[in-house]
Backbone as CSV, one residue per row, in Angstrom:
resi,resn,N_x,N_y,N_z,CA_x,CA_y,CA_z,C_x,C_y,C_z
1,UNK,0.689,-8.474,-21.153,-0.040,-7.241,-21.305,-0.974,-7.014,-20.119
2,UNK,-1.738,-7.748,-19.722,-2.635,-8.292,-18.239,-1.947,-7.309,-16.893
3,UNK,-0.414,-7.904,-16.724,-0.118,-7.748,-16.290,0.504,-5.912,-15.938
4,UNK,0.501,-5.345,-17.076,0.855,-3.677,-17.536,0.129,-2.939,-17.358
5,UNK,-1.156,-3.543,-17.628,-3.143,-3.004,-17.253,-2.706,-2.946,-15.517
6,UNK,-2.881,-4.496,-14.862,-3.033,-4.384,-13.406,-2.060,-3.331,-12.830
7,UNK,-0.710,-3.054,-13.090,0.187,-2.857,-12.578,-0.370,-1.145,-12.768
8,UNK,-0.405,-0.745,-14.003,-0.779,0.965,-14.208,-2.001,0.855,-13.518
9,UNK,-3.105,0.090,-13.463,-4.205,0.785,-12.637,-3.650,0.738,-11.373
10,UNK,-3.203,-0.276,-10.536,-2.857,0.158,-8.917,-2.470,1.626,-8.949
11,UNK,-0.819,1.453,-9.723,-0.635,2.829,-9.607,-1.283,4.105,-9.613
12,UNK,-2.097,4.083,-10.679,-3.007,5.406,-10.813,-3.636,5.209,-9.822
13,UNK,-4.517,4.154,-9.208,-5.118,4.390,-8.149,-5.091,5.186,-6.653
14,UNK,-3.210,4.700,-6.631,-2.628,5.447,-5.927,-2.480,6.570,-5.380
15,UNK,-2.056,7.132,-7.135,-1.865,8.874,-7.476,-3.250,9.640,-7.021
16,UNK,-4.359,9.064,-7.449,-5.432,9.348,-7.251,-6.109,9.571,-5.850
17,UNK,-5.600,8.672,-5.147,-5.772,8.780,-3.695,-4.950,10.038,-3.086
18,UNK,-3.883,10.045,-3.330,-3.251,11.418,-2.690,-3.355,12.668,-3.090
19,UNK,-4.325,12.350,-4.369,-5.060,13.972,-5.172,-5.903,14.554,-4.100
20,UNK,-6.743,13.755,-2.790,-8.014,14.088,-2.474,-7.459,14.902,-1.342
21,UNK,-8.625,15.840,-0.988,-8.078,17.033,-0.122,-7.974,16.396,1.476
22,UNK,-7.237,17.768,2.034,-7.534,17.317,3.316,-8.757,17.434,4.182
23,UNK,-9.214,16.080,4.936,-10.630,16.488,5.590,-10.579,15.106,6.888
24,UNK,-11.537,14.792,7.364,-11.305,13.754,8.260,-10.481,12.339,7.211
25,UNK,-9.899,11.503,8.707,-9.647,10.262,7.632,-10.519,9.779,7.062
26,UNK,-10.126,8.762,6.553,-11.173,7.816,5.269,-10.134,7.158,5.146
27,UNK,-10.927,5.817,5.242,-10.843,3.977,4.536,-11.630,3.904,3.457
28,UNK,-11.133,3.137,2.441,-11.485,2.820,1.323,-11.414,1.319,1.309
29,UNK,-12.258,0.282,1.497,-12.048,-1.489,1.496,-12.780,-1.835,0.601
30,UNK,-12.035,-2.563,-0.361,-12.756,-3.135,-1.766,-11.968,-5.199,-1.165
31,UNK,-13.377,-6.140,-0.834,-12.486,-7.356,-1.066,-13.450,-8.230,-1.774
32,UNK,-12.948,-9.112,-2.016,-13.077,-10.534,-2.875,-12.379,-11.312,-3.164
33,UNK,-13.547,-12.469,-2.874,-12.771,-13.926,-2.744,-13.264,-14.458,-1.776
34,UNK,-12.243,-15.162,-0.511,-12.248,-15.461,0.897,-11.399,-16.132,1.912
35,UNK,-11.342,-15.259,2.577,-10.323,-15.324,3.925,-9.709,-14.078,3.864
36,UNK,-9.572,-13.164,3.068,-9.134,-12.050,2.809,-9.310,-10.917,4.180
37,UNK,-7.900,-10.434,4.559,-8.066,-9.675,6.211,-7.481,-8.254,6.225
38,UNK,-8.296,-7.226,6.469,-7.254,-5.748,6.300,-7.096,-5.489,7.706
39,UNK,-6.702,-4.944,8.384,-6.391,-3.790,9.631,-6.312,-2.826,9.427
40,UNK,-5.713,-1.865,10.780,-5.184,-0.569,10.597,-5.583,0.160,11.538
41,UNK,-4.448,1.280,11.750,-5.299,2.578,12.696,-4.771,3.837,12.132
42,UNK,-5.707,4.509,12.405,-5.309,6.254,11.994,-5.384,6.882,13.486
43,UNK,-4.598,7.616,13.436,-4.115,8.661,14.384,-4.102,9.984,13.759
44,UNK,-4.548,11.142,13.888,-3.874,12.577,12.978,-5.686,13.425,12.078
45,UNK,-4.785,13.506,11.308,-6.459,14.086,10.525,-5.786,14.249,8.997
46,UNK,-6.948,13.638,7.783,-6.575,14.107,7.047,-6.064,12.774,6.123
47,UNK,-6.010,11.619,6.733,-5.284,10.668,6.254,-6.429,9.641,5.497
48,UNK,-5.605,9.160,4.949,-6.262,8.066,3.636,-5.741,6.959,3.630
49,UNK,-6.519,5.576,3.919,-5.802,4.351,3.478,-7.150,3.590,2.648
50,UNK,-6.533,2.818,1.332,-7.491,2.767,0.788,-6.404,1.115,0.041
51,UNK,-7.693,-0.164,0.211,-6.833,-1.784,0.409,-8.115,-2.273,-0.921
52,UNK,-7.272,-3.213,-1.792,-8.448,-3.562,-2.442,-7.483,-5.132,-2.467
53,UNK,-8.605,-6.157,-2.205,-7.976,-7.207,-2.091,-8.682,-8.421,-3.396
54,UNK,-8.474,-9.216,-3.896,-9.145,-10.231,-4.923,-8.568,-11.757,-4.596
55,UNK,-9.022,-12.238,-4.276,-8.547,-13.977,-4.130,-8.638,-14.029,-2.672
56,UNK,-7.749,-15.040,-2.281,-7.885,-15.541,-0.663,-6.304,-15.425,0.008
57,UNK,-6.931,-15.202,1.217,-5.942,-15.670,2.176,-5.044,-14.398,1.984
58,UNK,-5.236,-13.317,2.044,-4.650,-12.113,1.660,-4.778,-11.315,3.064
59,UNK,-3.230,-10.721,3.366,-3.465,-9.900,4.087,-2.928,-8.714,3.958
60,UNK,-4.068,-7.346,4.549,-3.263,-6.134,4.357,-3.571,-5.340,6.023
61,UNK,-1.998,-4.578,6.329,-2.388,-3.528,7.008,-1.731,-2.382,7.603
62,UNK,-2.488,-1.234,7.618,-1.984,0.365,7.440,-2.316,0.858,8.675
63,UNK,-1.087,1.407,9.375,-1.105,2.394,10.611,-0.549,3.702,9.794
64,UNK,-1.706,4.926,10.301,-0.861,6.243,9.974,-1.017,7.119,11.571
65,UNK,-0.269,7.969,11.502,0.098,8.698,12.985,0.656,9.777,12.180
66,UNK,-0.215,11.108,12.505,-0.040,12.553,11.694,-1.069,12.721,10.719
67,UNK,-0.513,13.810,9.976,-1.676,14.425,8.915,-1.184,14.203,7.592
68,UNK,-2.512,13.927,6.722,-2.266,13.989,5.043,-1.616,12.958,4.922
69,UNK,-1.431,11.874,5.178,-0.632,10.449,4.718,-1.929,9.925,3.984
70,UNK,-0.852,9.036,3.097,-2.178,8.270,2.219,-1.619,6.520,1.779
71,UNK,-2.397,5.963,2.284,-1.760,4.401,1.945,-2.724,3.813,1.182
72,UNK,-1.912,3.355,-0.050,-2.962,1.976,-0.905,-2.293,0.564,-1.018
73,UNK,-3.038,-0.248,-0.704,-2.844,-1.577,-1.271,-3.754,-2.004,-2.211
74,UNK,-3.138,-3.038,-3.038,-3.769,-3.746,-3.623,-3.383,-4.987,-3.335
75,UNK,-4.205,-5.904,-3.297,-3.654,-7.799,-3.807,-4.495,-8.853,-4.686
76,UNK,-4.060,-8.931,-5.681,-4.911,-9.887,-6.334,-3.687,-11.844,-6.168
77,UNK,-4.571,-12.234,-6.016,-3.685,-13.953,-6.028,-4.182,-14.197,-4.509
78,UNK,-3.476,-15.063,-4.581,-3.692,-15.734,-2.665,-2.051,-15.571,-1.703
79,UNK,-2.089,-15.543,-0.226,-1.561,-15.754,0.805,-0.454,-14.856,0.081
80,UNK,-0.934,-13.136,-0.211,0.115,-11.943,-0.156,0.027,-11.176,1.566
81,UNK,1.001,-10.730,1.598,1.134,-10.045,2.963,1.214,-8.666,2.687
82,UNK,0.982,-7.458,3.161,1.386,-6.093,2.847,1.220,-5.512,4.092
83,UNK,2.381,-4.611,4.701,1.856,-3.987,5.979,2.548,-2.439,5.586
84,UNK,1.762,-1.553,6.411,2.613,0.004,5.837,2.311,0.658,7.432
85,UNK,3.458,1.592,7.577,3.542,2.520,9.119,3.940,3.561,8.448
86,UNK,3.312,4.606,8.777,3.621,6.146,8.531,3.641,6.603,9.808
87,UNK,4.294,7.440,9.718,4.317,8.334,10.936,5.199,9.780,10.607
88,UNK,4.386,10.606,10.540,4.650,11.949,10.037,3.768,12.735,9.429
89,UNK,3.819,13.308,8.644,2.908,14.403,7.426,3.277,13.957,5.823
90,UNK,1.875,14.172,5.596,2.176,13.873,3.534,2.758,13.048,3.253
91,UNK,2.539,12.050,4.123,3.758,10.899,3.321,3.013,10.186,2.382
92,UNK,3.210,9.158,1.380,2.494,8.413,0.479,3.280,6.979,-0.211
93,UNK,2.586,5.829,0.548,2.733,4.708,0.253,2.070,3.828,-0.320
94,UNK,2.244,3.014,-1.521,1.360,2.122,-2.314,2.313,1.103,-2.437
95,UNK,1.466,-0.491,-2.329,1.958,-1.632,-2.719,1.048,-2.287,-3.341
96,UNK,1.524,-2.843,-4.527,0.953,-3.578,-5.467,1.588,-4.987,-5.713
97,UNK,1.050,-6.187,-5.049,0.874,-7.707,-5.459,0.309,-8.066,-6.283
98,UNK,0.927,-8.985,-7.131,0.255,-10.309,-7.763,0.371,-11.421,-7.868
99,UNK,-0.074,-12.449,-7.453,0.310,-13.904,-7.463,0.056,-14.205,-6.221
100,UNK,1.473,-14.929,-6.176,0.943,-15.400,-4.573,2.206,-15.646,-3.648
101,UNK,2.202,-15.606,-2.753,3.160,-16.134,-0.994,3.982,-14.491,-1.202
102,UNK,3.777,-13.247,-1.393,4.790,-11.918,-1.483,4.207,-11.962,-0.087
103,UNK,5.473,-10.616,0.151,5.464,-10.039,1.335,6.097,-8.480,1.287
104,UNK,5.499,-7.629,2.174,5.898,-6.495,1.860,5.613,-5.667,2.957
105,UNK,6.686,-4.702,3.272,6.808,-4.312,4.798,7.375,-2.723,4.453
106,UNK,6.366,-1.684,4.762,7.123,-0.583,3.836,6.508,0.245,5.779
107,UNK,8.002,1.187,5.983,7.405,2.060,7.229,8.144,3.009,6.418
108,UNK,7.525,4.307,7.171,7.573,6.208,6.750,8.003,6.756,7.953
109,UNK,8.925,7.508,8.401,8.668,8.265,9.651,9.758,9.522,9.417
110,UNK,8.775,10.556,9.269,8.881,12.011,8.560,7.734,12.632,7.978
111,UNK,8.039,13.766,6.857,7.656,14.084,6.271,7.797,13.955,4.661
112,UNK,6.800,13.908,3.921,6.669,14.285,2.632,7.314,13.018,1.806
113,UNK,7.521,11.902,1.955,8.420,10.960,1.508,6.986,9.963,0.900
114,UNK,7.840,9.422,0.066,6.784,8.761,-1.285,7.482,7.202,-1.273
115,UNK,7.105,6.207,-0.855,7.349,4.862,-1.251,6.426,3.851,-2.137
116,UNK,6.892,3.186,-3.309,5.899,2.479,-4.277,6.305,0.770,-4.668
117,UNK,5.630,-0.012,-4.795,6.512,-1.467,-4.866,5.435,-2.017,-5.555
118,UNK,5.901,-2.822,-6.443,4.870,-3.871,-7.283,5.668,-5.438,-7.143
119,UNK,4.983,-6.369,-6.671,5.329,-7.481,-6.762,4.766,-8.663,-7.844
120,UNK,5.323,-9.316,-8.369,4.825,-9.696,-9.344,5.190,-11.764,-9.579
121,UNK,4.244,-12.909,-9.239,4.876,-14.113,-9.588,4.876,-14.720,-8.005
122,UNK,5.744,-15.619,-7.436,5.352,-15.960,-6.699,6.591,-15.752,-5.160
123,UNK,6.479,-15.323,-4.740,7.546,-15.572,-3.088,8.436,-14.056,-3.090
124,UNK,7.641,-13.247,-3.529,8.896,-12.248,-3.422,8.558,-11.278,-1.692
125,UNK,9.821,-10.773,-1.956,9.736,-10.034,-0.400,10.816,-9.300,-0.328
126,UNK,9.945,-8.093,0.466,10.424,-6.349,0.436,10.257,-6.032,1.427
127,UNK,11.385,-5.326,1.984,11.140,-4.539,3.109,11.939,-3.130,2.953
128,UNK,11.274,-2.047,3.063,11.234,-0.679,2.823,11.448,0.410,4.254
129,UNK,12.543,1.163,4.252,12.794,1.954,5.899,12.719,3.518,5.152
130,UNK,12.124,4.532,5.861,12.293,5.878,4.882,12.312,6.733,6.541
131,UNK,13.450,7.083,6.740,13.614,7.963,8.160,13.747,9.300,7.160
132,UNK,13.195,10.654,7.614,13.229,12.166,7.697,12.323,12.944,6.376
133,UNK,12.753,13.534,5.808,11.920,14.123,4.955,12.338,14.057,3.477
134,UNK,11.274,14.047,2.442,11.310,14.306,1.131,12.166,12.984,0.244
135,UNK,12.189,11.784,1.063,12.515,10.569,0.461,11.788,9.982,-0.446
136,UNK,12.119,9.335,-1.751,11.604,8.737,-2.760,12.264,7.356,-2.824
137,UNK,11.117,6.494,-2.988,11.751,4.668,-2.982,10.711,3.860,-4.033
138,UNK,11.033,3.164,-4.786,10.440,2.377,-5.858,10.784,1.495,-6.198
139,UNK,10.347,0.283,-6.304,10.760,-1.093,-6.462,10.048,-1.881,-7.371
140,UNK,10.285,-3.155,-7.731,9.351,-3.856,-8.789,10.067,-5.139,-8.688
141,UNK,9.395,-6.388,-8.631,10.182,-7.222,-8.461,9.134,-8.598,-9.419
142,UNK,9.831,-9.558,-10.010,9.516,-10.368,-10.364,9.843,-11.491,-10.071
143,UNK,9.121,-12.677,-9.440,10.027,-13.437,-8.155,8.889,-14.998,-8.754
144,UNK,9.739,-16.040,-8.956,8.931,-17.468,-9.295,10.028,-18.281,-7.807
C-alpha cells in the first residue's frame, strides 16, 4: 500500500508541475539524507525542473533547451540514477525511483511529447528515446 501512496504522489506531483504557467524558469530541489547530487541546465524560457531526493548516494539530472518543458524527479532509497534531456517545446518528463542501484535515462527532442517511469525494488534500468511531436511513453518496472 506504501508503495501506491509513493508512487500516486510522484505522479501528481508531476501533473502539478506542468499545471504552472509560463514565466521565467524555475528549479524546485527538495533533498535528504546524504551524498545526494542534482544538476542541470535550462536554456529557453518558461521551463520547470523540479528533483526531490530522500536517502543517499542519489543522483539526478535535467537539461531543457526551448520553452514550457517541465521535468520531475523523485528518489527515495540509495545509489538511484535519473537523467532527463528535452529539447523542444511543452514537453513533460517525470521519473519516479524506489529502492535502490535503478537507473533511468529518458531524452525528448520535439514538441509536446509526455514521458513517465516508476521504478520500483532493486537494479532496474530504463532508457527512454522520444524524436518529433505529440509522443506518449510510460513504464513501471519492478526489478529485485
Amino acid at each position: 500500500m506504501t508503495r501506491k501512496i509513493l508512487i500516486t504522489t510522484a505522479l501528481t506531483a508531476m501533473m502539478s508541475l506542468s499545471a504552472m504557467p509560463a514565466m521565467a524558469n524555475e528549479i524546485l530541489l527538495q533533498q535528504f539524507g546524504i551524498f545526494n547530487s542534482v544538476g542541470g541546465s535550462q536554456n529557453g524560457s518558461g521551463n520547470v525542473i523540479g528533483m526531490h531526493q530522500d536517502g543517499g548516494w542519489n543522483e539526478a539530472r535535467s537539461n531543457q533547451w526551448g520553452n514550457g518543458n517541465v521535468a520531475a524527479t523523485g528518489q527515495q532509497g540509495v545509489s538511484n540514477f535519473a537523467d532527463t534531456f528535452q529539447n523542444g517545446n511543452f514537453n513533460q518528463v517525470g521519473v519516479a525511483q524506489f529502492g535502490q542501484n535503478h537507473m533511468a535515462v529518458m531524452m525528448q527532442d520535439g514538441n509536446g511529447n509526455i514521458a513517465a517511469g516508476v521504478q520500483v525494488g532493486d537494479g532496474c534500468a530504463a532508457d527512454v528515446s522520444q524524436s518529433g511531436s505529440g509522443n506518449v511513453a510510460a513504464f513501471v518496472q519492478v526489478c529485485n
